[in-house]
C-alpha positions as CSV (number, residue, x, y, z in Angstrom):
1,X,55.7,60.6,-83.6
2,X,55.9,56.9,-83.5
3,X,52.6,55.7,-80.9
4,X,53.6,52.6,-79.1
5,X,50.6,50.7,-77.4
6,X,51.7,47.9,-74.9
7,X,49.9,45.1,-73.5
8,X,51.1,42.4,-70.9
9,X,52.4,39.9,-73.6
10,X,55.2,41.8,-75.8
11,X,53.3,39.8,-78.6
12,X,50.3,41.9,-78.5
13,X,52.4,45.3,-78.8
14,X,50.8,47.9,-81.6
15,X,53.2,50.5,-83.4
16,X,51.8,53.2,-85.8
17,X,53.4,56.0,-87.6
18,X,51.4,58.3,-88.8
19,X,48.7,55.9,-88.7
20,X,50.5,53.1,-90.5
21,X,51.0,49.9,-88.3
22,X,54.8,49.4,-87.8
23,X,55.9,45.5,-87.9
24,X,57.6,44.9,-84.0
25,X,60.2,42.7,-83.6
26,X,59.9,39.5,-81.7
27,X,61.1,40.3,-78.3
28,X,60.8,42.4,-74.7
29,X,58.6,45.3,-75.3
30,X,61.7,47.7,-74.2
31,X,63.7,46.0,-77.0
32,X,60.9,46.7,-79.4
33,X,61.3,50.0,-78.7
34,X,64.6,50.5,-78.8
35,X,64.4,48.5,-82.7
36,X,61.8,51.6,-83.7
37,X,64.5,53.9,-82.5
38,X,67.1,52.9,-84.9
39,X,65.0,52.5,-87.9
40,X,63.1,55.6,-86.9
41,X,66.1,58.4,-85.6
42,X,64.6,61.1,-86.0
43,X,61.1,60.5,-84.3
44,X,59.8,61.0,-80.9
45,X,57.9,57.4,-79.3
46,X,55.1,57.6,-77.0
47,X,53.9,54.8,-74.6
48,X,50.5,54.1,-73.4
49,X,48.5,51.1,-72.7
50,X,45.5,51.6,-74.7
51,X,44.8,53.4,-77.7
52,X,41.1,54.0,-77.2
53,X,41.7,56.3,-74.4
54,X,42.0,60.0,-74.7
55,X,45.5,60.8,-74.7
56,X,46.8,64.5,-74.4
57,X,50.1,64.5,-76.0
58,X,50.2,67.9,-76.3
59,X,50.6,68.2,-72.2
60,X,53.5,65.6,-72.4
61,X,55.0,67.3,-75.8
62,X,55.3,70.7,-74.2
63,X,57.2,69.1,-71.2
64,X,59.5,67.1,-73.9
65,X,60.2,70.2,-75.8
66,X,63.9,69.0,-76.5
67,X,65.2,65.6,-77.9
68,X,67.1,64.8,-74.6
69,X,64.1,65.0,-72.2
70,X,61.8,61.8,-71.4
71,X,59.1,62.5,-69.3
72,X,56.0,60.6,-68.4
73,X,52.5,60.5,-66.3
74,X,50.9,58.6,-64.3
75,X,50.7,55.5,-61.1
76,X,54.3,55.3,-60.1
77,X,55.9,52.2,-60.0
78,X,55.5,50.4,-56.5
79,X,58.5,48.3,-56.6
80,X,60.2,51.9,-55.9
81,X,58.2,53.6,-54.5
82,X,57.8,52.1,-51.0
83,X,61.6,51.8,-50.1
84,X,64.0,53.2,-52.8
85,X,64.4,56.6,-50.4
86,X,66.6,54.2,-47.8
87,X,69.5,54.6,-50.1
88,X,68.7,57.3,-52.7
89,X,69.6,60.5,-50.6
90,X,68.4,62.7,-53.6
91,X,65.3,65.5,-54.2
92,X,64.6,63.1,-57.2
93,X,62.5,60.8,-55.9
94,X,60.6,63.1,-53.4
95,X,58.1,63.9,-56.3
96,X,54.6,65.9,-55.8
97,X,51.6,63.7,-56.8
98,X,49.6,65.3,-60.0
99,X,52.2,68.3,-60.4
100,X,55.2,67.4,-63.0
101,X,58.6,67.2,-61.3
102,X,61.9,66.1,-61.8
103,X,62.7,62.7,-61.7
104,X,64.1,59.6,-62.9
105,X,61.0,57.4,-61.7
106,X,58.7,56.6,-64.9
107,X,55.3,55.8,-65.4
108,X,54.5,53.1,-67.9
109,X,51.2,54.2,-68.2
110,X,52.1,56.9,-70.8
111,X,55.2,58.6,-71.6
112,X,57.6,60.0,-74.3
113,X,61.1,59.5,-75.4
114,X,63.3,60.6,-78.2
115,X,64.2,58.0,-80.6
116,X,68.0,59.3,-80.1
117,X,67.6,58.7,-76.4
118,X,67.1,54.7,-76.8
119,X,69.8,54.7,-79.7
120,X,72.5,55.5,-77.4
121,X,71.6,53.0,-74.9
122,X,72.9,50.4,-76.9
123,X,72.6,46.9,-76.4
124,X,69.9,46.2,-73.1
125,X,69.4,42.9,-71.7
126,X,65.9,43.1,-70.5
127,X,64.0,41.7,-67.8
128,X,61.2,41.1,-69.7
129,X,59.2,43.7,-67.1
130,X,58.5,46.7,-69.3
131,X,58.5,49.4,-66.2
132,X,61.5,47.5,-64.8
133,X,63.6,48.4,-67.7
134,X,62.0,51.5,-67.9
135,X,62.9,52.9,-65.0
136,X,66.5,51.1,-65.2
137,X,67.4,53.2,-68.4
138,X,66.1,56.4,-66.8
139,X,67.9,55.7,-63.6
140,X,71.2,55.3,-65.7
141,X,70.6,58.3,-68.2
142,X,69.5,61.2,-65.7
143,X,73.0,61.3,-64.6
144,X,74.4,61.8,-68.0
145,X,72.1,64.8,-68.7
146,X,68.7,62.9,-69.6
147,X,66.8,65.8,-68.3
148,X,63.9,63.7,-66.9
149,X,60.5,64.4,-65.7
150,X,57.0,62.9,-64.6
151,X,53.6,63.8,-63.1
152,X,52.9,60.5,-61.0
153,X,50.3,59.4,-58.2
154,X,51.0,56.8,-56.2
155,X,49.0,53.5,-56.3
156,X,46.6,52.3,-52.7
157,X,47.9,48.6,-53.1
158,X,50.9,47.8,-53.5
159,X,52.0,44.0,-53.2
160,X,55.5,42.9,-52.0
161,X,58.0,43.6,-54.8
162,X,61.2,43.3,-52.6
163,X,62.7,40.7,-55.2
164,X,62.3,43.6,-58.0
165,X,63.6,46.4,-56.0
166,X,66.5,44.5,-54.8
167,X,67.7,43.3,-58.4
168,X,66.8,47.4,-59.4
169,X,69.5,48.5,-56.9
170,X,72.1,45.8,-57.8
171,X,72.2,47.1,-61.4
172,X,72.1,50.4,-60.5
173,X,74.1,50.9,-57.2
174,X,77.4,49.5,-56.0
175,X,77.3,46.4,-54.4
176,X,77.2,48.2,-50.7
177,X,73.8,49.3,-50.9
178,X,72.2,46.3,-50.9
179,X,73.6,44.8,-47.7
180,X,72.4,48.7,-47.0
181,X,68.9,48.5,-48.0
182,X,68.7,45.1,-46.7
183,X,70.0,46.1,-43.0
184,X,67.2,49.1,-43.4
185,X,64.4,46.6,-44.3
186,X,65.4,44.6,-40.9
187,X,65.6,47.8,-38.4
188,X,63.2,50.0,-39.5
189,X,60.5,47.2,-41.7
190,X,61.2,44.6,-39.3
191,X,61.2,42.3,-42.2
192,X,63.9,39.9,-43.4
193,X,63.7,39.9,-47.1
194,X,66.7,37.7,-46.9
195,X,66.5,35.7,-50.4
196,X,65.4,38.7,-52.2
197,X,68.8,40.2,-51.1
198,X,70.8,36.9,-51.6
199,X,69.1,36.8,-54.8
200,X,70.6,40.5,-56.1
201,X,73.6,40.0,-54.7
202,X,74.6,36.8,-56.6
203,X,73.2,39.0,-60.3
204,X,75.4,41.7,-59.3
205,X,77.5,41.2,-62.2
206,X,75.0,41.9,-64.2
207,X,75.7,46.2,-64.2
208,X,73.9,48.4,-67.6
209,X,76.3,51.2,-67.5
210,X,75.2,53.1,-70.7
211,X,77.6,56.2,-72.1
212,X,74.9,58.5,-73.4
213,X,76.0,61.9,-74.8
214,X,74.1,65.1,-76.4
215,X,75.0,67.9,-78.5
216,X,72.3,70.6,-76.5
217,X,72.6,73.1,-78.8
218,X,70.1,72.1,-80.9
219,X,67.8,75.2,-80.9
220,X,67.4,76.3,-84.4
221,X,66.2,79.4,-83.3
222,X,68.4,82.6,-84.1
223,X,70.4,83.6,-80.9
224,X,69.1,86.2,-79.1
225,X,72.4,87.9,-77.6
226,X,70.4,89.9,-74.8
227,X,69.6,89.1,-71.1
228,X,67.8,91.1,-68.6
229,X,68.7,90.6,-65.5
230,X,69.3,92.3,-61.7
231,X,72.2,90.7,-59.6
232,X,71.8,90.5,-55.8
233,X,74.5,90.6,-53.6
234,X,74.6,90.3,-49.5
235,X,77.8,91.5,-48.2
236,X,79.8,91.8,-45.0
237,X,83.0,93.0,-43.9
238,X,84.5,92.8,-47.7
239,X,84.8,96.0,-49.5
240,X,88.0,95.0,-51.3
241,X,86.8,91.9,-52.3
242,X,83.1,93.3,-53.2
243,X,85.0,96.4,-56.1
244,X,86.1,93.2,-57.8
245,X,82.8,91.5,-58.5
246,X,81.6,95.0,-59.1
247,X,84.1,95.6,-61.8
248,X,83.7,91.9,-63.5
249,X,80.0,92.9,-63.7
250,X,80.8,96.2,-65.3
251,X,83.5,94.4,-67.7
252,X,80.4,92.1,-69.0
253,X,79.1,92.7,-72.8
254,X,75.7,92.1,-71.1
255,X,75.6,94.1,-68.2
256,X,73.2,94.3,-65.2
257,X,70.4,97.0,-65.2
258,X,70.4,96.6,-61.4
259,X,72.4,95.6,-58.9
260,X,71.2,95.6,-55.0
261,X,73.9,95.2,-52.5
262,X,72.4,94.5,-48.9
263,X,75.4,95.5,-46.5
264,X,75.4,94.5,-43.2
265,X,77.5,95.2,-39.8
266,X,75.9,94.6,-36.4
267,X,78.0,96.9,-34.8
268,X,76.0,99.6,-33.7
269,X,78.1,102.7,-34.3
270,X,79.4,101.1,-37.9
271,X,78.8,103.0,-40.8
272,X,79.3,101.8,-44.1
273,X,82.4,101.0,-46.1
274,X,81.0,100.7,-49.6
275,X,81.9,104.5,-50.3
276,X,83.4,103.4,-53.8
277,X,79.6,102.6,-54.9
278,X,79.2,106.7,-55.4
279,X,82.8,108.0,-55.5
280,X,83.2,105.5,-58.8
281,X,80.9,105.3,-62.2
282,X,79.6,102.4,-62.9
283,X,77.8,100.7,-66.1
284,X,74.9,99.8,-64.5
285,X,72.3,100.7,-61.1
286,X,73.3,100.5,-58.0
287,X,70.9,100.3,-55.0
288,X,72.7,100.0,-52.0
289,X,71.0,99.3,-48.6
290,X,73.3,99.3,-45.0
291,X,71.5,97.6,-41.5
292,X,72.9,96.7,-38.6
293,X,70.8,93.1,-39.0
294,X,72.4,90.2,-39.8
295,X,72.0,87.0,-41.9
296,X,72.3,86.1,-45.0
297,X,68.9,84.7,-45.7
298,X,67.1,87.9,-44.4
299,X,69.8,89.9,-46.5
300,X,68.7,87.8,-50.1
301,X,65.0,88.1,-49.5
302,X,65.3,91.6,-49.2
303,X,67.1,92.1,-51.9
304,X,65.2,89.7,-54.0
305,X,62.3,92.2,-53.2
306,X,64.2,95.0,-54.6
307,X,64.5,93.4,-58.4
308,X,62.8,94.0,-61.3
309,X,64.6,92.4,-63.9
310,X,62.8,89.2,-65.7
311,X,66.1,87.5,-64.3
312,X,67.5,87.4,-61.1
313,X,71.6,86.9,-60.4
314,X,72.4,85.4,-57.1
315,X,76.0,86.0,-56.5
316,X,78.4,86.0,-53.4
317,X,80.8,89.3,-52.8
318,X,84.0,87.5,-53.1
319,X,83.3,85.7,-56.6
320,X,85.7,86.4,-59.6
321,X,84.7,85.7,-63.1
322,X,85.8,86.5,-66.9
323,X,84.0,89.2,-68.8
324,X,82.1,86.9,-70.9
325,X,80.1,84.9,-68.3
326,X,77.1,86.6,-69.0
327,X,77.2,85.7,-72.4
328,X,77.4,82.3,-72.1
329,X,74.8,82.3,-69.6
330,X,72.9,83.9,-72.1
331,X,73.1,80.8,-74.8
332,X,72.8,78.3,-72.6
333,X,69.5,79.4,-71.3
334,X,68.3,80.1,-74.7
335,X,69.8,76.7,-75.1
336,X,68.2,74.7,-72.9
337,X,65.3,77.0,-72.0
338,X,65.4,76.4,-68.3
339,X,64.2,78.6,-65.8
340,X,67.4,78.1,-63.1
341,X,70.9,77.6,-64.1
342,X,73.6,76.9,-61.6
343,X,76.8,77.2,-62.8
344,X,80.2,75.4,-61.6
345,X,81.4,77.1,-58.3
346,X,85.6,76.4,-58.0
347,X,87.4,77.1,-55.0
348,X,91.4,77.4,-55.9
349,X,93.0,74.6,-57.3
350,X,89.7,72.9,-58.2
351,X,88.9,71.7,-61.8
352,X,85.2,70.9,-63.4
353,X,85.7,68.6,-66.2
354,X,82.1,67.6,-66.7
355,X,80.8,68.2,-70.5
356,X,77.2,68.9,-70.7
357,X,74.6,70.2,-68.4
358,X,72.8,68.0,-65.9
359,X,70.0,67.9,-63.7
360,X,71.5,69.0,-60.5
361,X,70.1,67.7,-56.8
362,X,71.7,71.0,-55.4
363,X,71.4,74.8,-55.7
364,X,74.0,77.1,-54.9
365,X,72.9,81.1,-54.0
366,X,76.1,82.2,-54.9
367,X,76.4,80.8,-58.3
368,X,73.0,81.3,-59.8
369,X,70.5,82.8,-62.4
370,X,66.9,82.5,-61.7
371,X,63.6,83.7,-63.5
372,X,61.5,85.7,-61.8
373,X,58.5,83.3,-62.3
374,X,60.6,80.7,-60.3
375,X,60.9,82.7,-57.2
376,X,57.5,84.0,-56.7
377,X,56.4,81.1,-53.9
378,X,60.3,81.1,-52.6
379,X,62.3,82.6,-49.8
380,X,65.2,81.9,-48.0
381,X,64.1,80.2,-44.7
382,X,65.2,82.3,-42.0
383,X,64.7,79.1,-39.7
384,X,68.5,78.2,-41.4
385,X,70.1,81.6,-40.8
386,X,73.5,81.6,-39.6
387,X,73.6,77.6,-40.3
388,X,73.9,75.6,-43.1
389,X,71.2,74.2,-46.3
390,X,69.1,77.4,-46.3
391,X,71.2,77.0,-50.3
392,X,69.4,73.3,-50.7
393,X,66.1,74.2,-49.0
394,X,65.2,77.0,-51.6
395,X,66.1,74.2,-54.4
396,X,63.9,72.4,-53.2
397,X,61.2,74.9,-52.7
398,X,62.0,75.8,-56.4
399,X,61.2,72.1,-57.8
400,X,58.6,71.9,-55.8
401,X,56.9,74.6,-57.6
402,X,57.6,73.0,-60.9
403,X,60.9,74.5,-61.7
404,X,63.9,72.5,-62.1
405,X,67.5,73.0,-61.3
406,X,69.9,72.4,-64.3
407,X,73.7,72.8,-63.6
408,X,76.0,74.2,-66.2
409,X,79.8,72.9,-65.6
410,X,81.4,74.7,-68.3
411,X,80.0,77.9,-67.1
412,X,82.4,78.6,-64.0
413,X,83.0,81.1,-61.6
414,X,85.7,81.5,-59.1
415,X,84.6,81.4,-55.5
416,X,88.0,83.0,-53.2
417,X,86.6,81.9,-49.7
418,X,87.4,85.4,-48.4
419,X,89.4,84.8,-44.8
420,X,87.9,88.2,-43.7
421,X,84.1,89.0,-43.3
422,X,81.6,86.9,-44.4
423,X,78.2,85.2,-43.0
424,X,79.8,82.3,-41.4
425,X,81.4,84.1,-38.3
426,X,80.6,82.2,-35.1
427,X,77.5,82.7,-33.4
428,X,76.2,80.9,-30.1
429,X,73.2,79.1,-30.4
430,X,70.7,77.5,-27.8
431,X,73.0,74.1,-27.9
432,X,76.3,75.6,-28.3
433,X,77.5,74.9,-24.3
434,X,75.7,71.7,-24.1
435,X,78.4,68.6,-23.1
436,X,76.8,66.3,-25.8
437,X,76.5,68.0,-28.7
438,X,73.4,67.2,-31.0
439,X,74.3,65.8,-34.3
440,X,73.7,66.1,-36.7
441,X,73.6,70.0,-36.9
442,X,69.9,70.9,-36.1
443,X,69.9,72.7,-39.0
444,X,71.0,69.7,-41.0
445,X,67.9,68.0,-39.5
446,X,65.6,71.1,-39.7
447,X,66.6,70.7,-43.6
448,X,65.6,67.2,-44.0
449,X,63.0,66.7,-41.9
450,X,61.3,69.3,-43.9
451,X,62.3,68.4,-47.4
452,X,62.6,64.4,-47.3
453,X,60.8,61.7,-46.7
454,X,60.9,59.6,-43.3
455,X,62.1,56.7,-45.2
456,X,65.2,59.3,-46.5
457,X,65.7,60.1,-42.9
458,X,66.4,56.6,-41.5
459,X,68.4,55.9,-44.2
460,X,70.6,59.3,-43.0
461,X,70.3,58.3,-39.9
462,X,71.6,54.5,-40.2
463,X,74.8,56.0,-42.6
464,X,75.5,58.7,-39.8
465,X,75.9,56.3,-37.2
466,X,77.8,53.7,-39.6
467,X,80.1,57.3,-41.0
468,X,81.0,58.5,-37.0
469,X,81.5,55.1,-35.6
470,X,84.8,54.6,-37.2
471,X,86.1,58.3,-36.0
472,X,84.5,58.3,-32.4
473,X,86.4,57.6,-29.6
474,X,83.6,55.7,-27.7
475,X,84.5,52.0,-29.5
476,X,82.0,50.0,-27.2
477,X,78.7,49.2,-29.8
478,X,76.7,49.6,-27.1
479,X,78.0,52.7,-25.7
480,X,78.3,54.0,-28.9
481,X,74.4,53.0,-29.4
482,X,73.0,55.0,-26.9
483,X,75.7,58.0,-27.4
484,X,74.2,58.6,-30.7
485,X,70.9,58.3,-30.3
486,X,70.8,60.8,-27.7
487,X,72.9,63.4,-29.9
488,X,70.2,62.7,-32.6
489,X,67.4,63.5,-30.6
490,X,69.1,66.7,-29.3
491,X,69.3,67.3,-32.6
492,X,65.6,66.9,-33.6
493,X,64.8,68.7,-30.4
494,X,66.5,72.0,-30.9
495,X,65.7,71.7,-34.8
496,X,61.9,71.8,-33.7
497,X,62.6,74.8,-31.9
498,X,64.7,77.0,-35.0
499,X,61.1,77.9,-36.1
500,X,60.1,79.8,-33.3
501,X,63.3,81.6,-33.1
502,X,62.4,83.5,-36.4
């Protein structure tokens, strides 16, 4: 490991290798580091600002257990901080002080990169402001499957960096957001950073679009070629379509030892129609449970409770898949060592050509594997039954408790979008007959005003109203105005009250 010690002049900079001082180029402290890189491949770098302190690499090393992870601790960097959640709508910046979490936002403090990381970055025209170009490579990379990670605090003062953040989002975002953030500053801030804006807007040009690729299967490990795993499956009104997932489990190399079907029919007199589960053999457990109770949050929970298995398959009952899914899910977690994989989710006629895997800011319950360490604190809010992001809310619950969500395109399952049955049959709630209808849907707004930050929220908000204006049929501003504000509080109003409907 190369140690890199920085100081506020690049000219001060300290590089050793194995205790050996390394000779710096003259330049930016990033493009020092990205010189080591090159004429060290093969080595990890690690930042810090001092090396008389007491530095635990070991913490940050078992974090940055793979050559495409960068990771880093401590004060987060105000210039984002205070308003980069108007126009990033992501989990990825809503990180939990002291705990390590996934995100792009770095710490220049101390941190550690893989030498082939800054290789493929390429040519970098710096700022000359180490944790501006910091967090401008990360903020590039995470998309390309830089799995990225910190454990930050925030710092008490912070003084005005609007110039910074402005410049940030011009290199990083399309030219849109900045007239965005700026019209955010002036509503919600009431400030008028009006030259820091004019300022971006004018070095626009000036885009770093790296192409960053990686070969994950880097584990020199011998493949283990066995998974232990229980599937959970809701279902409701689909028996056809439920035999088929049944008999693509049973087709798999790596079968289930369990798998806990929770049927459900609120008619009273129904009984069920699963009687295939006992008149066929199957190659694998079968617990079946039938209630007259619906919901398909209630209905994963309980079978969640149900599993044994160190892994946990959270499938739909109208999925199809090819009989060697499991096996690929197999080496890729062995690959990449994660503790949730999503994998690709492909209504007909839909195509995933992404290469790689990715930090993913979603989670889909139909389409997932998840270790059973990851789900101890979790459960599917019932406050989100019969609505929409209960999916979403238990990502986030999951990366909140220190587990991150890595998506695997080339792993793909078919989703049919059965017309019959199903958990999204109509149901009346409290605002369904009200004339003005709140909007967003209160469980939309249950979702985020749970999960994000206000800051998040007004920047949803302002996009709503900018999104609907073109479609609504009120074309007054005014009108308009005062239309949507009063379907937004409705919709904060009854989103307050889905809790106590439990």
């Amino acid at each position: 490991m190369i140690e890199f010690i920085q100081h506020p002049n690049s000219k001060d900079n300290l590089a050793f290798h194995n205790g050996v001082e390394l000779v710096l180029i003259t330049g930016p402290t990033i493009n020092q580091l990205i010189a080591l890189a090159k004429s060290h491949p093969k080595e990890w770098i690690g930042w810090s600002k001092s090396r008389l302190m007491s530095i635990d690499w070991l913490e940050l090393k078992r974090v940055a257990n793979k050559p495409y992870k960068m990771v880093s601790k401590g004060a987060a960097p105000c210039f984002l901080t205070d308003y980069i959640d108007y126009i990033e709508d992501t989990p990825f910046i809503n990180f939990k002080e002291n705990y390590w979490y996934p995100t792009w936002i770095m710490s220049t403090d101390l941190g550690l990169i893989h030498s082939s990381v800054l290789v493929k970055v390429g040519k970098f025209n710096s700022s000359n402001n180490f944790e501006y170009d910091l967090n401008l490579i990360s903020r590039k990379i995470q998309p390309q499957g830089v799995f990225c990670y910190s454990k930050l605090t925030k710092k008490s003062i912070c003084r005005d960096q609007n110039s910074r953040l402005f410049l940030f989002v011009a290199q990083s975002r399309k030219a849109r957001w900045l007239l965005f953030l700026l019209l955010c500053f002036i509503i919600f801030e009431k400030k008028f950073p009006l030259f820091a804006s004019a300022k971006a807007m004018l070095l626009n040009s000036s885009h770093f679009n790296p192409e960053v690729e990686f070969s994950y299967g880097q584990n020199q490990e011998p493949f283990n070629d066995q998974l232990e795993y229980d599937v959970i499956i809701p279902t409701i009104g689909r028996p056809n379509y439920l035999k088929n997932v049944l008999r693509d489990l049973d087709s798999q190399q790596l079968k289930p030892k369990k798998v806990i079907i929770i049927e459900q029919n609120t008619v009273r007199e129904a009984v069920s129609e699963l009687n295939f589960l006992e008149e066929e053999l199957w190659g694998f457990e079968i617990i079946h449970s039938f209630t007259h109770k619906a919901g398909a949050c209630r209905a994963r929970n309980e079978a969640i409770s149900k599993t044994t298995a160190p892994w946990i398959l959270l499938f739909d009952d109208d999925n199809r898949f090819s009989s060697d899914l499991m096996q690929k899910v197999a080496r890729s977690l062995n690959e990449i060592g994660c503790k949730v994989l999503n994998f690709a989710y492909l209504q007909e006629g839909e195509s995933e050509n992404q290469k790689g895997y990715l930090q993913w800011a979603f989670f889909g319950s139909g389409c997932s594997i998840v270790h059973r360490d990851a789900i101890k604190k979790c459960r599917f809010d019932q406050a989100l039954e019969y609505g929409y992001g209960e999916d979403a809310d238990y990502g986030m619950q999951l990366r909140n408790n220190g587990f991150d969500v890595i998506y695997a395109p080339e792993i793909q399952v078919q989703h049919l979008k059965a017309p019959v049955g199903g958990f999204r049959q109509p149901v009346k709630f409290d605002w369904s007959d009200d004339e003005l209808k709140p909007q967003p849907s209160p469980h939309v707004m249950y979702f985020r005003r749970k999960n994000y930050t206000s800051n998040q929220l007004h920047g949803y908000k302002l996009k709503l109203f900018f999104q609907n204006y073109l479609s609504s049929a009120t074309k007054n501003p005014w009108r308009y105005y005062k239309q949507f504000n009063k379907r937004w509080q409705a919709s904060v109003y009854y989103s307050e009250r889905l809790t106590s409907s439990i």
